[in-house]
C-alpha positions as CSV (number, residue, x, y, z in Angstrom):
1,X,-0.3,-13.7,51.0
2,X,-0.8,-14.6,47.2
3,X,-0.4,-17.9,45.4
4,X,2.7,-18.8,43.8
5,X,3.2,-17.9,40.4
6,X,5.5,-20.7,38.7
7,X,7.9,-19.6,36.2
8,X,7.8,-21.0,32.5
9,X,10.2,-22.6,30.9
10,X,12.0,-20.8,27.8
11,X,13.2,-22.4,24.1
12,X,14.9,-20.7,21.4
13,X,14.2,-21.1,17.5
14,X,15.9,-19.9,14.9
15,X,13.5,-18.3,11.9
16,X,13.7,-19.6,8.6
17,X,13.6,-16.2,6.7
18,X,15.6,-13.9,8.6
19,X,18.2,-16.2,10.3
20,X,17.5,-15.0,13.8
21,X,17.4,-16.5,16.8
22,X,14.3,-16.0,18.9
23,X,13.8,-16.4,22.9
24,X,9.9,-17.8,23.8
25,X,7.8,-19.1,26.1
26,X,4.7,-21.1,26.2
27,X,1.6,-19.6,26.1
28,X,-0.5,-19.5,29.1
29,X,-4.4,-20.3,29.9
30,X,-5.5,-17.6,29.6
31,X,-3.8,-16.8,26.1
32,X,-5.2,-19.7,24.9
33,X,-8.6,-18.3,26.2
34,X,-7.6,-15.4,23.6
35,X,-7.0,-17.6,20.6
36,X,-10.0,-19.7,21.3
37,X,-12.5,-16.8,21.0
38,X,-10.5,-15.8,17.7
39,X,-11.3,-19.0,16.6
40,X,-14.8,-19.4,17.4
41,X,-15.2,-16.1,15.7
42,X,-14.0,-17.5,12.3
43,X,-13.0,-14.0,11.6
44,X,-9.5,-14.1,9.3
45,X,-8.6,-10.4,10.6
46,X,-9.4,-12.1,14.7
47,X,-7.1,-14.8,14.2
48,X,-4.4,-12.7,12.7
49,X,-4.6,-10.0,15.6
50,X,-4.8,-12.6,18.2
51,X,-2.0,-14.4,16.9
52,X,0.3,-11.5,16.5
53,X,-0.7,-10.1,20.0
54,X,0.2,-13.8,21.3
55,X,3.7,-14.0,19.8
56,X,4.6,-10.6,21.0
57,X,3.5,-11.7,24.5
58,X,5.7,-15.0,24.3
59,X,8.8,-13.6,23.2
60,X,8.8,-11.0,25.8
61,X,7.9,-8.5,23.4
62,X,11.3,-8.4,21.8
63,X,9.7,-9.3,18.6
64,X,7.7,-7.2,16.8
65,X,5.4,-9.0,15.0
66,X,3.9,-6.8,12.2
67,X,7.7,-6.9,10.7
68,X,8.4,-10.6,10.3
69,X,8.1,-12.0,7.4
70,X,5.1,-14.6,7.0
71,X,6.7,-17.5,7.0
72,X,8.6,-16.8,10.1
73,X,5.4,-15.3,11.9
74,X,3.8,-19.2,10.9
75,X,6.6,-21.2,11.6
76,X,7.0,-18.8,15.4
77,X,3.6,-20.0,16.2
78,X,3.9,-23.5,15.3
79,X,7.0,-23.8,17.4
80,X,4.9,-21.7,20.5
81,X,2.1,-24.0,20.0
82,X,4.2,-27.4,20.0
83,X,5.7,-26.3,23.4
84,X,2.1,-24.8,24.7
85,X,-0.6,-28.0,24.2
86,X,1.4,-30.6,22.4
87,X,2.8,-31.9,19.2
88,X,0.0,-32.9,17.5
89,X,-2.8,-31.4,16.5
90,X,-6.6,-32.6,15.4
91,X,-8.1,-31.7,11.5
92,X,-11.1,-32.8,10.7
93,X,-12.0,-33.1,6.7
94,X,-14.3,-34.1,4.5
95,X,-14.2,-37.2,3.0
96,X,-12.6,-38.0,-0.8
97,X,-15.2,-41.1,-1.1
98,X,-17.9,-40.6,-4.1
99,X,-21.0,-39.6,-2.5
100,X,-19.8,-40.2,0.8
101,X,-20.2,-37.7,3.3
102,X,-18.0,-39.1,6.1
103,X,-15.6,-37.3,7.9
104,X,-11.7,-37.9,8.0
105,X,-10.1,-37.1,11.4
106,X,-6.4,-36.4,10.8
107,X,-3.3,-36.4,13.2
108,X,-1.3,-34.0,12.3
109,X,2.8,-34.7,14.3
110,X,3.8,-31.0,14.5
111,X,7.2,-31.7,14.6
112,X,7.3,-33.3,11.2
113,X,5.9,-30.2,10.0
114,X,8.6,-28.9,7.7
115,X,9.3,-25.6,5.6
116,X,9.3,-26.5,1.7
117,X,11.0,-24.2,-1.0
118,X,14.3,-22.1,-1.4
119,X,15.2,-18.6,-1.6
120,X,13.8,-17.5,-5.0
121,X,14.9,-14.6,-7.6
122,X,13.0,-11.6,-6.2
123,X,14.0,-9.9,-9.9
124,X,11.0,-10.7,-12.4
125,X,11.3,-9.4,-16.1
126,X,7.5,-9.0,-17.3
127,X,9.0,-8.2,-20.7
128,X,12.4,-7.8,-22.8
129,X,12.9,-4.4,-20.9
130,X,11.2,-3.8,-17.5
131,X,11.5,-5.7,-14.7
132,X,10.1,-5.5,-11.4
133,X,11.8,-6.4,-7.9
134,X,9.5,-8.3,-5.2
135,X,10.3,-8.6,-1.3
136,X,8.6,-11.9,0.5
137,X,5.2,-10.1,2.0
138,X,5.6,-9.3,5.6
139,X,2.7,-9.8,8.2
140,X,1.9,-5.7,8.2
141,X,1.4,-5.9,4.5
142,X,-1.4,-9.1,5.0
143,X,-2.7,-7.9,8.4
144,X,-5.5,-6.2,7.3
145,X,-6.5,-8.2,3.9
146,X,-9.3,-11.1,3.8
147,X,-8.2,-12.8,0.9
148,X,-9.9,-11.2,-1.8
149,X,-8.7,-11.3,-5.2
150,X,-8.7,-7.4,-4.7
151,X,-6.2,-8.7,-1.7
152,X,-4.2,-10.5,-3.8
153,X,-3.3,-7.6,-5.8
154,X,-2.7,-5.5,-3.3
155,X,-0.1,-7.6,-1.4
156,X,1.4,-7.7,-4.6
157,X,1.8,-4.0,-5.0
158,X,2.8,-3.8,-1.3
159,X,5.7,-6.2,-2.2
160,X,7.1,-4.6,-4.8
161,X,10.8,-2.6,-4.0
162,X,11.3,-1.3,-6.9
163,X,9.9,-1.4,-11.0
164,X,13.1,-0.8,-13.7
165,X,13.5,-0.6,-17.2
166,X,16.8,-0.2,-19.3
167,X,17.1,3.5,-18.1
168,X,16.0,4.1,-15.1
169,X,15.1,1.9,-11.8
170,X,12.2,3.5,-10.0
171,X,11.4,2.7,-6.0
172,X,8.5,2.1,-5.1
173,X,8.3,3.5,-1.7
174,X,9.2,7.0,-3.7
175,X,6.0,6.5,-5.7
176,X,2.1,7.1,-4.8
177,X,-0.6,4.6,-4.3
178,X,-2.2,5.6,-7.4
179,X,1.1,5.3,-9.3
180,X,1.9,1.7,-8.1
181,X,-2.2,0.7,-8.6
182,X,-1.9,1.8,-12.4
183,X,0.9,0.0,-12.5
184,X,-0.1,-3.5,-11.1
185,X,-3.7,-2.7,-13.3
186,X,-1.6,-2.2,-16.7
187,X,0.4,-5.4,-16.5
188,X,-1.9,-8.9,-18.7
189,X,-2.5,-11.6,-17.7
190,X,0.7,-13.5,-18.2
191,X,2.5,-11.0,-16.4
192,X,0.8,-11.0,-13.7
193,X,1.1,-14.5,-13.7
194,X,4.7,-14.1,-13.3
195,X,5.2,-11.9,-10.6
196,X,2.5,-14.1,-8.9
197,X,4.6,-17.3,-9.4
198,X,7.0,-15.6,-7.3
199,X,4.2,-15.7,-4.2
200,X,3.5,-19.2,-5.0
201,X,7.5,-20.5,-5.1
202,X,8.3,-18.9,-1.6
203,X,9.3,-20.9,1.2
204,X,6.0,-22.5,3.2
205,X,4.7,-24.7,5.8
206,X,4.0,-27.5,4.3
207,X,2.7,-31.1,5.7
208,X,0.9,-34.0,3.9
209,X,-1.3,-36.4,6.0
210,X,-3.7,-39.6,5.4
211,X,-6.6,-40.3,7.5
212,X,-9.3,-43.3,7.4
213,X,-13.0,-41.7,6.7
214,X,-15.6,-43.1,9.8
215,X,-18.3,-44.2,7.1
216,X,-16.4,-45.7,4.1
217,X,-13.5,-46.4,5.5
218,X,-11.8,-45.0,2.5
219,X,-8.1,-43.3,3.2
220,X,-8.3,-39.5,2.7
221,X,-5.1,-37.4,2.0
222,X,-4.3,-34.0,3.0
223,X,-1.6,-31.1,2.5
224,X,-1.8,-28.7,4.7
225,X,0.1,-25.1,4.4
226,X,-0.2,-22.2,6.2
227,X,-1.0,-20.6,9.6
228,X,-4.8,-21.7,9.5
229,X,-4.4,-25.2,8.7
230,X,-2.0,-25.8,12.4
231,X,-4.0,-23.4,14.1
C-alpha cells in the first residue's frame, strides 16, 4: 500500500495585464528543489525556464506561460510564492555607508508588494509623420535574451505591431527580420529614447524597503522591481 498523498489547497488571482482570473496551487518540495538549482546556477536563461516551467505546473497547465505578458508572469509568481514559503522574503545588500562594507539584511512583506504604473499610449510618433505602435513585451519575446544592450533592441523590435506614416500603416509581423532590424538601427538617439520610455512607463512590481547595515548601523534603502529581486 502507498503513502497518502495530501491534496493542496487552491487560490485564484486575477492578472493585472490581461484581466483574467487564474486557478493555482502551491508549489511543492520538490519544485522548489527546481528553482533552487536555477538559482544557485545564477544563469538569467535557468531562472526564466524554471520559473515558467513552475507556473505552468501550478496552474494545472491551463496557463501557458510563454504568452503572458511580463508583468502578469512576475506578479503569477509572487502570488505562487507567498502561498508556497511565506510572505516575506530575505534580500541581502550592500551597505550605503561611505567606506563601509557592511551588509543590509532587508525584510521584504510580499503582500505589500504592489504593481506601480497605468496603461500607457502604445502609439509613439518618432517624428511629425511616422509613428510606431508598441505591444507590452510578453515572456516568449524575453525568454531567450540576457540583458544585453543588443537585448534591449531586440525586445524592442519584437514589440513593435506595427510602424505608419501619413500614407500607409505597415505591420510588422508582415515584414522580415532584416526589414524591422534596419528599421530599429535607422531611428537617433532621441527616438529611440522615445519608444524606450514606453518600456520604462509600463506597469511593474515595485516595493521600497529600509534595512539597518550590521557594521555602521547606518539605515539602507532599497526599491526593488522585477522577478529577480522577489525571487
Amino acid at each position: 500500500m502507498g503513502l497518502p498523498i495530501q491534496s493542496t489547497p487552491t487560490y485564484t488571482c486575477v492578472l493585472p495585464a490581461s484581466g483574467e482570473e487564474i486557478k493555482y496551487r502551491p508549489f511543492l518540495v520538490k519544485e522548489q528543489k527546481v528553482l533552487t538549482i536555477a538559482r544557485e546556477s545564477e544563469s538569467q536563461k535557468q531562472i526564466f525556464e524554471a520559473v515558467k516551467s513552475l507556473l505552468e505546473s501550478v496552474t494545472f497547465n491551463k496557463v501557458t506561460v510563454d504568452k503572458l505578458a511580463v508583468i502578469d508572469m512576475e506578479y503569477l509568481f509572487l502570488k505562487v510564492r507567498t502561498v508556497s514559503v511565506g510572505e516575506t522574503s530575505k534580500v541581502s545588500t550592500q551597505c550605503d555607508g561611505d567606506d563601509c562594507d557592511g551588509r543590509v539584511e532587508l525584510l521584504v512583506n510580499l503582500e505589500e508588494i504592489d504593481v506601480i504604473g497605468t496603461e500607457v499610449d502604445p502609439k509613439i510618433m518618432i517624428n511629425d509623420e511616422v509613428g510606431v505602435i508598441l505591444s507590452p513585451p510578453n515572456v516568449a519575446n524575453i525568454g531567450n535574451l540576457e540583458g544585453t544592450d543588443d537585448d534591449a533592441l531586440e525586445i524592442i523590435q519584437r514589440s513593435i505591431v506595427s510602424v505608419f506614416d501619413q500614407e500607409s500603416s505597415y505591420e510588422a509581423s508582415e515584414m522580415s527580420n532584416k526589414d524591422m532590424k534596419e528599421f530599429i538601427e535607422s531611428l537617433t538617439f532621441k527616438q529611440l529614447e522615445l519608444l524606450t520610455n514606453y518600456f520604462e512607463e509600463l506597469p511593474k512590481l515595485s516595493h521600497t524597503v529600509e534595512g539597518t547595515c550590521n557594521k555602521c548601523s547606518e539605515v539602507t534603502s532599497r526599491t526593488l522591481e522585477g522577478l529577480n529581486s522577489f525571487f
